[in-house]
C-alpha positions as CSV (number, residue, x, y, z in Angstrom):
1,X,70.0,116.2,81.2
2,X,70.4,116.2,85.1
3,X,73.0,113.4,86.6
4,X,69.4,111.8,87.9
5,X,68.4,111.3,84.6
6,X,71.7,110.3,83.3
7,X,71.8,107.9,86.4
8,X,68.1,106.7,86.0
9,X,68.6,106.0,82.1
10,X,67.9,102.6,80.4
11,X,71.4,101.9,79.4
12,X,72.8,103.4,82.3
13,X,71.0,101.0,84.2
14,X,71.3,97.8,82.5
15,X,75.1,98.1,82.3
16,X,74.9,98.5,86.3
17,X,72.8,95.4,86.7
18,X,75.6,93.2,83.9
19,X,78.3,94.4,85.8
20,X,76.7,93.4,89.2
21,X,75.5,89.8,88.0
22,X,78.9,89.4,86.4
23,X,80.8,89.7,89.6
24,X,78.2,87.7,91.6
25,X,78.7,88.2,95.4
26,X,77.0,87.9,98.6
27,X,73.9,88.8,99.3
28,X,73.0,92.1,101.7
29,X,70.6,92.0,104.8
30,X,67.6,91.2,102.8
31,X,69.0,87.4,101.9
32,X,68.4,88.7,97.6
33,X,70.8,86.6,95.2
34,X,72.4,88.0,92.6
35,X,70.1,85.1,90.5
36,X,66.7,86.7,91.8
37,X,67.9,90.3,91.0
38,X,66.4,90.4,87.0
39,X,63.3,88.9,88.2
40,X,62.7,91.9,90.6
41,X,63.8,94.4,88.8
42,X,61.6,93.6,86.1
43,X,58.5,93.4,88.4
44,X,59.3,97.1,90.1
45,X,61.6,99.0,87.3
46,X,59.0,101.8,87.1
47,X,58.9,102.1,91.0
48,X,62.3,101.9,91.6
49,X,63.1,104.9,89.0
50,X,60.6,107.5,90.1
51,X,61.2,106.7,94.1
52,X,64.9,107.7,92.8
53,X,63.9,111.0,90.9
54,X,61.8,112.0,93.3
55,X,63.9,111.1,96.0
56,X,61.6,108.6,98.4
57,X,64.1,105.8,97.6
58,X,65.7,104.9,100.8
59,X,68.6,102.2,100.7
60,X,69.1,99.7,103.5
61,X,71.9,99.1,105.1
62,X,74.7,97.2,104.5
63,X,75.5,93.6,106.5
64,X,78.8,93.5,108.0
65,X,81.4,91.2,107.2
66,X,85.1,90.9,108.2
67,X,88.1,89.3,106.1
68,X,91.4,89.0,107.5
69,X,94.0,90.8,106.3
70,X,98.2,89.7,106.6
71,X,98.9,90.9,109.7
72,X,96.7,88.8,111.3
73,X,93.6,92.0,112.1
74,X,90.2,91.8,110.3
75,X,89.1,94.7,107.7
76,X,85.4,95.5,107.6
77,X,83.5,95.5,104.8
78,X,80.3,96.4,104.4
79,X,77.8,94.4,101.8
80,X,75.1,96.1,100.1
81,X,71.8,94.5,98.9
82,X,72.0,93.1,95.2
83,X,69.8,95.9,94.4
84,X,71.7,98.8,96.2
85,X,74.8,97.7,94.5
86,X,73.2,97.9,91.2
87,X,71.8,101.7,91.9
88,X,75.5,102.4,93.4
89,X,77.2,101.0,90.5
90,X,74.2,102.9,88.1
91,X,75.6,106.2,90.4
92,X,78.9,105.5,89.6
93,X,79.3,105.1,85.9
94,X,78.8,108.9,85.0
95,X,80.2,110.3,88.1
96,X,83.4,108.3,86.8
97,X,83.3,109.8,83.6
98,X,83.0,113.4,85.3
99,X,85.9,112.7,87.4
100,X,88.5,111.1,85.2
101,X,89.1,114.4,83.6
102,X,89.7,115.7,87.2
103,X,91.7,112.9,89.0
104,X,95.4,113.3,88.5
105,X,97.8,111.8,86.5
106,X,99.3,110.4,89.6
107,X,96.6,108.2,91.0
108,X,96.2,104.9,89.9
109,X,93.5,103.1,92.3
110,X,90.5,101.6,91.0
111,X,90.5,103.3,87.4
112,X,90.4,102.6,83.9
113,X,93.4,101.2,82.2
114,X,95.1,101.9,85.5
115,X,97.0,99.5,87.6
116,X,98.9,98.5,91.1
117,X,101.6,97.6,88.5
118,X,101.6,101.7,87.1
119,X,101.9,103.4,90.5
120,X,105.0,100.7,91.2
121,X,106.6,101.7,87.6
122,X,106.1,105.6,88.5
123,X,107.9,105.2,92.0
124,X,110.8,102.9,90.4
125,X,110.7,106.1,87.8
126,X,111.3,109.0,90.4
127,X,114.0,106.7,92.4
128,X,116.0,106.2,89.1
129,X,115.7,109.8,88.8
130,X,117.3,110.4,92.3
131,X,114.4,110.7,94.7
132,X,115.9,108.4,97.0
133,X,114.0,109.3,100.2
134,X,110.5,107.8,100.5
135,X,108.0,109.4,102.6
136,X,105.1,106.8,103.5
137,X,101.8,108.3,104.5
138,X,99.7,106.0,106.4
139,X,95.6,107.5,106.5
140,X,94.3,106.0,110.0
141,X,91.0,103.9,109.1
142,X,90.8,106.3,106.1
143,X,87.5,104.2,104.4
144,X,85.7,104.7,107.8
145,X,86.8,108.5,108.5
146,X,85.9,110.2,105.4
147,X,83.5,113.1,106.6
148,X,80.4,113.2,105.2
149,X,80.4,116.8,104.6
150,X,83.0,117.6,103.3
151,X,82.8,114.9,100.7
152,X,79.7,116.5,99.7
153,X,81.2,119.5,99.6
154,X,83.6,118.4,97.0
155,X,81.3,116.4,95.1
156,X,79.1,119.6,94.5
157,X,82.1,121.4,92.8
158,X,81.7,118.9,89.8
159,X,78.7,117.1,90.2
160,X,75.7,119.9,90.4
161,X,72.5,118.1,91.0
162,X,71.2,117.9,94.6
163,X,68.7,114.7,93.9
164,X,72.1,113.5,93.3
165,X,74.0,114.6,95.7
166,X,70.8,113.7,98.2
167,X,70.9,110.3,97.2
168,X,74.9,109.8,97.7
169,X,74.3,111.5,101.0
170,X,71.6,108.8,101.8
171,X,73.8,105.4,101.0
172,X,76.4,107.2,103.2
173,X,74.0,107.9,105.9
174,X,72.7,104.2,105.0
175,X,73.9,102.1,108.3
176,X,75.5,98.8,109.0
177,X,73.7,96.0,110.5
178,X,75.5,93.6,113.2
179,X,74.9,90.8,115.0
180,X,71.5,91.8,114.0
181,X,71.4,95.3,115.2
182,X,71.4,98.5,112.7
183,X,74.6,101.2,113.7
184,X,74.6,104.6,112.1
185,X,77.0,105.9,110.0
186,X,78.2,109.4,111.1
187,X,81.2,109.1,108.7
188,X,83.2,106.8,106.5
189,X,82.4,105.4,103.0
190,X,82.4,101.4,104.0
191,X,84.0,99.2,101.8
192,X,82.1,96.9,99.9
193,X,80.0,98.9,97.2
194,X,81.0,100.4,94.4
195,X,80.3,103.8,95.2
196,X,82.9,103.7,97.9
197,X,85.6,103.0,95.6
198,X,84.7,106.3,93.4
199,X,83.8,108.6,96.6
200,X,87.5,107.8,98.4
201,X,89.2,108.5,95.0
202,X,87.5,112.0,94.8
203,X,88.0,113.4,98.6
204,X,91.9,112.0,98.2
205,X,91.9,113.9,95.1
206,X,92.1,117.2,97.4
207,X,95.7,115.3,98.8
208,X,96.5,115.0,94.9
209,X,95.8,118.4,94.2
210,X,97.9,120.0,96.9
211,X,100.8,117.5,96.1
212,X,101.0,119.2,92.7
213,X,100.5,122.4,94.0
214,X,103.7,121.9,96.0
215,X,105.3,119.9,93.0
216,X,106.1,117.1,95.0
217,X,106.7,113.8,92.9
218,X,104.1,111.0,94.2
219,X,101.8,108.3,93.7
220,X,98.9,107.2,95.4
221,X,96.4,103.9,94.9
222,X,93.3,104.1,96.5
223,X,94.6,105.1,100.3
224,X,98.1,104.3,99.8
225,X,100.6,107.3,99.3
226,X,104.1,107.5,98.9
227,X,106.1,111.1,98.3
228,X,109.5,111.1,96.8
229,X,112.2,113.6,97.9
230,X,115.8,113.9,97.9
231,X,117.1,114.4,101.2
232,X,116.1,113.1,104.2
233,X,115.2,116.9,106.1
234,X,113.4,117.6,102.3
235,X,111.4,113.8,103.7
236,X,110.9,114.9,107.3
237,X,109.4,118.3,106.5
238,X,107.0,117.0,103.7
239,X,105.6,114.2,106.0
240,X,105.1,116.6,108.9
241,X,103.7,119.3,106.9
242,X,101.1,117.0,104.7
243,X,100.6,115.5,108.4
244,X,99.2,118.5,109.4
245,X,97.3,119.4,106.3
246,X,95.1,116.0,106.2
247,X,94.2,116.6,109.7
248,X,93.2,120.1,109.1
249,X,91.5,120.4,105.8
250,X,90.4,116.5,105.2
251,X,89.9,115.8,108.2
252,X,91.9,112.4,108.4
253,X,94.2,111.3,110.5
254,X,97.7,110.2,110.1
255,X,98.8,106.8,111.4
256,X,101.8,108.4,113.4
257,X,103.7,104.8,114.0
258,X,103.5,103.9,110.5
259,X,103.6,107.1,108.3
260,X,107.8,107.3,107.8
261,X,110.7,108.8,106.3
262,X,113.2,106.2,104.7
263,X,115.4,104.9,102.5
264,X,113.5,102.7,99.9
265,X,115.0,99.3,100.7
266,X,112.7,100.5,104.6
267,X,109.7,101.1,102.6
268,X,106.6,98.6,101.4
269,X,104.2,99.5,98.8
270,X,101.3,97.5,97.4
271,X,103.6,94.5,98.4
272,X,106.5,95.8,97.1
273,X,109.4,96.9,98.6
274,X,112.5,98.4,96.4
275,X,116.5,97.4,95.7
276,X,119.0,98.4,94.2
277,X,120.5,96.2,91.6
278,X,123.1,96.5,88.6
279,X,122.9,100.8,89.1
280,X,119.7,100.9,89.5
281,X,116.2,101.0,91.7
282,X,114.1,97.8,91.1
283,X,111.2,95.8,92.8
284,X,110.9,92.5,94.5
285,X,107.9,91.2,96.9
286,X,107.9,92.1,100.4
287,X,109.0,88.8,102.8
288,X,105.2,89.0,104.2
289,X,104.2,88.3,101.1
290,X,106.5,85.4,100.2
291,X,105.3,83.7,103.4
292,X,101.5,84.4,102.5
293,X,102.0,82.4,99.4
294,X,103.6,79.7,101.5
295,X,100.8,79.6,103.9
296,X,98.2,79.1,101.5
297,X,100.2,77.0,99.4
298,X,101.2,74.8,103.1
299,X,97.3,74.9,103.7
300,X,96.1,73.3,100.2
301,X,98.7,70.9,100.5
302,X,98.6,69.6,104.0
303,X,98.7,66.1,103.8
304,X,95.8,64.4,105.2
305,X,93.4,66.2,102.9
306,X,95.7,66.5,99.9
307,X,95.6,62.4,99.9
308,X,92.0,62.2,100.2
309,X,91.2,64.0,97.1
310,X,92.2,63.1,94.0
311,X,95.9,64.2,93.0
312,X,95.1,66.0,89.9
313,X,92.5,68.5,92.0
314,X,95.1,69.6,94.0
315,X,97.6,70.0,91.6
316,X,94.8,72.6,89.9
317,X,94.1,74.4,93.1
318,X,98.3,74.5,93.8
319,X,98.1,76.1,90.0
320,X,95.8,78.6,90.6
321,X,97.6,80.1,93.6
322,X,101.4,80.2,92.0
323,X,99.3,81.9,88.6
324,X,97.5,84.5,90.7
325,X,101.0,85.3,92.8
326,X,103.2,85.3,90.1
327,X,100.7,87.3,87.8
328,X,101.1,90.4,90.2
329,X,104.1,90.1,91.3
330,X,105.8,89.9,88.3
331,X,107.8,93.0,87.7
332,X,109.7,92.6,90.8
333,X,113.0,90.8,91.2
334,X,112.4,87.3,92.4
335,X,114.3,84.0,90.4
336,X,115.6,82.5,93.4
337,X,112.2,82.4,95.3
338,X,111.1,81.2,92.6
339,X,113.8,78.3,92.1
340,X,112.8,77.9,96.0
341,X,108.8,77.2,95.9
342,X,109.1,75.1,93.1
343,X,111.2,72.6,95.0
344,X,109.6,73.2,98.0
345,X,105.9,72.4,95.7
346,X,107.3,69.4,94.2
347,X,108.8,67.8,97.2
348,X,105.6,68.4,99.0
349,X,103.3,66.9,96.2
350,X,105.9,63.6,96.3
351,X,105.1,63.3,100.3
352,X,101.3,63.1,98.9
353,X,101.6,60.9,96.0
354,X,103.9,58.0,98.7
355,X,101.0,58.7,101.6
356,X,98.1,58.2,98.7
357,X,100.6,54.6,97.6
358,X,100.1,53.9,101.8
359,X,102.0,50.7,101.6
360,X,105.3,49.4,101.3
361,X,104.2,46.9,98.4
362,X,102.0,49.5,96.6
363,X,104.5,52.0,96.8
364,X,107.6,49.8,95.3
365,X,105.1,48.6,92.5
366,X,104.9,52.5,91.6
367,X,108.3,53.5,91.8
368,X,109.2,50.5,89.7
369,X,106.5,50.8,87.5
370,X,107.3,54.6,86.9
371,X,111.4,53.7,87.3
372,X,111.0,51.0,84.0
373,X,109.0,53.5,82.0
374,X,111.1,57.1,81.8
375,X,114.2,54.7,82.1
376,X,115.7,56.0,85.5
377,X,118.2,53.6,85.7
378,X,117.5,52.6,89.6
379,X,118.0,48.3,90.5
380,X,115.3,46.5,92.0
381,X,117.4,47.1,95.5
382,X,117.6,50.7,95.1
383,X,113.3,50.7,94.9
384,X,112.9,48.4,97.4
385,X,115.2,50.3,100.1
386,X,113.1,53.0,99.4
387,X,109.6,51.6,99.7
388,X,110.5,49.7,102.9
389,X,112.4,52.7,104.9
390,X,111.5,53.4,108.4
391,X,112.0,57.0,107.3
392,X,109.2,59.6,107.9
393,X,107.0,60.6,104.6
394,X,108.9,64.1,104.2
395,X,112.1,62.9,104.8
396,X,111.8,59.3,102.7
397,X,110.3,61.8,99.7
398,X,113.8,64.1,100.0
399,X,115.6,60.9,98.8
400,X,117.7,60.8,95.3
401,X,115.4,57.8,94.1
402,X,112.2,59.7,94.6
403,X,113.4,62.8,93.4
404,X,114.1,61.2,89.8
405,X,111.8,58.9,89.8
406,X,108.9,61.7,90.4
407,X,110.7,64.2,88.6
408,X,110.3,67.6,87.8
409,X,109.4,66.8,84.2
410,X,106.8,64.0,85.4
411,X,104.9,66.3,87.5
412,X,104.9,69.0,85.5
413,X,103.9,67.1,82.2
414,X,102.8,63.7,82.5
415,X,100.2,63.8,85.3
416,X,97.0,62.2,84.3
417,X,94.1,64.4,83.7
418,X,95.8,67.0,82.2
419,X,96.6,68.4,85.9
420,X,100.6,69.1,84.7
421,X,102.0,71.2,88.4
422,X,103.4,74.5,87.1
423,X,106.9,75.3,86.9
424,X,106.9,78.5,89.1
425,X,110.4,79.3,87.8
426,X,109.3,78.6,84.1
427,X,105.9,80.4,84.3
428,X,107.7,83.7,85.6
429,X,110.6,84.1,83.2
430,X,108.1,83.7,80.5
């Protein structure tokens, strides 16, 4: 069979539109939901295949979007229509299969059974070994340089089928619309579909290919690439030399203020950086990240929307955040931040549950209330000092009383609603 036919199958097809429906998203320029998308392709199946075989399908192109990234910039994306993403996704299920026999060992980006976590464990794996220099490619706007022919070019070597190929080379050649107005696309594979995520794997599998060729020990996920060497002039040539070669045969450009040769404990990767604990290399999260956390832990819990809302919803939305975070960041070294954000969590939720009590009456009545019950020990004074203090909220919810009497344990287990607050501390060591 050709890839067109492989591509244009029934199954192929149907387990392109499941996987588009089951990660929803926004709609593209034509305003289609992800909920109307069965309905149409039911109604024009038959059209839809044989424009693509006989290649009169043209796709439209893709609404730009921007989401901020950590250091305060945007990143563009750029959204497909419901139905382009199912024919990009329907392209690349086989090419996938083609290429995972190609890719190397070494990249980990947007593949099967394949993680951020891997590419981490294979650095930590050459610095134990005694790589202790890190070169730290940075690929200038690589997802909106790629050059359109020679990623064709490449493509062809595995993938021979030019109704194919012609149809990659249209979604490429697709467009973005902004502010209403439709900009070509000379290069770049823009973010947002799944065919760029395939496409950028394969022309950076050239950079693979020629790091193995010089058996230099590296990872790379997605556009990220760090080399390991063993002495800093070993660092410095590598980096000049691969430098040059991206430029000259891909086509890319290095980022010359951030591509580096360092130590590790200099270097960031995938929101890592690396120390060097108990005789050997390990991983903790970069500060950036700690303070992202923070702000979008600050932002849920600011306090004149945390008390209009029922307690246990933001408890469940605070939950959700810590899970995510700690989920990723895991492997790296970080008990004491830990210790730190749950404190920090707890003694914010306190300010909340004494502004949602508002007055001094209501709030003594709690503390009592809650003082009697888990047997705090605290006199009738003690309660009423606090509930009538002419201290600010944060400061009156840093006092001993409130600290036991909304203890750790309370919040964390005896919270109506089932909302317990996570124990970041807890959650991470097990």
């Amino acid at each position: 069979m050709d890839l067109i036919d492989v591509i244009t199958s029934k199954n192929n097809l149907n387990a392109a539109y499941l996987k588009v429906v089951s990660n929803k998203g926004a709609g593209g320029i034509d305003d289609m939901t992800v909920d109307e998308l069965g309905k149409y392709i039911k109604e024009h199946k038959d059209e839809i295949v044989n424009s693509l075989r006989n290649r009169t399908y043209m796709p439209q192109p893709v609404r730009r979007v921007y989401i901020p990234k950590s250091n305060g910039k945007k990143r563009p994306l750029g959204i497909p229509t419901v139905l382009d993403r199912t024919i990009q996704q329907a392209i690349a299920q086989p090419i996938s299969e083609i290429y995972e026999n190609v890719f190397s060992e070494y990249s980990y980006g947007f593949r099967i059974n394949r993680s951020c976590h891997d590419a981490i464990e294979q650095a930590l794996i050459y610095l134990n070994q005694g790589y202790e220099w890190v070169v730290d490619i940075d690929i200038e706007q690589f997802f909106d340089k790629v050059n359109h022919d020679k990623l064709i070019q490449i493509l062809r070597e595995q993938v021979n089928d030019s109704t194919t190929l012609n149809l990659i080379r249209k979604y490429l050649r697709a467009g973005v619309m902004e502010k209403g107005l439709v900009k070509a696309t000379k290069t770049g594979v823009p973010q947002g579909g799944p065919l760029s995520v395939i496409l950028s794997n394969i022309y950076l599998d050239k950079l693979d290919k020629e790091l193995e060729r010089r058996n230099l020990r590296f990872t790379r996920y997605a556009d990220d690439v760090m080399i390991f060497v063993k002495s800093e002039k070993a660092a410095n040539r590598v980096m000049n030399s691969i430098s040059s070669w991206l430029e000259k045969k891909l086509f890319l450009k290095v980022n010359a203020s951030k591509t580096k040769a360092v130590r590790p404990t200099r270097s960031k990767y995938l929101g890592f950086t690396f120390l060097y604990n108990g005789g050997y290399w390990k991983v903790k999260p970069t500060n950036e990240k700690k303070k992202s956390l923070k702000d979008k832990l600050r932002k849920c819990l600011k306090r004149n929307e945390a008390m209009a809302r029922p307690l246990a919803v933001t408890i469940k939305r605070v939950n959700e955040i810590l899970r995510g975070w700690i989920n990723y960041f895991r492997i790296g070294m970080m008990k004491t931040f830990m210790v730190e954000i749950g404190e920090w969590i707890r003694h914010k939720i306190r300010v909340i549950l004494l502004k949602q009590w508002k007055t001094p009456k209501m709030i003594y009545r709690n503390l009592m209330y809650l003082n009697n019950k888990n047997n705090n020990g605290f006199t009738h004074e003690d309660i009423f000092k606090v509930a009538n203090s002419r201290l600010g909220w944060y400061k009156r919810s840093a006092m001993n009383v409130i600290n036991f009497v909304i203890s750790a344990d309370l919040l964390e287990n005896k919270i109506k609603d089932g909302a317990g607050l996570l124990n970041p501390l807890s959650y991470y060591l097990r």
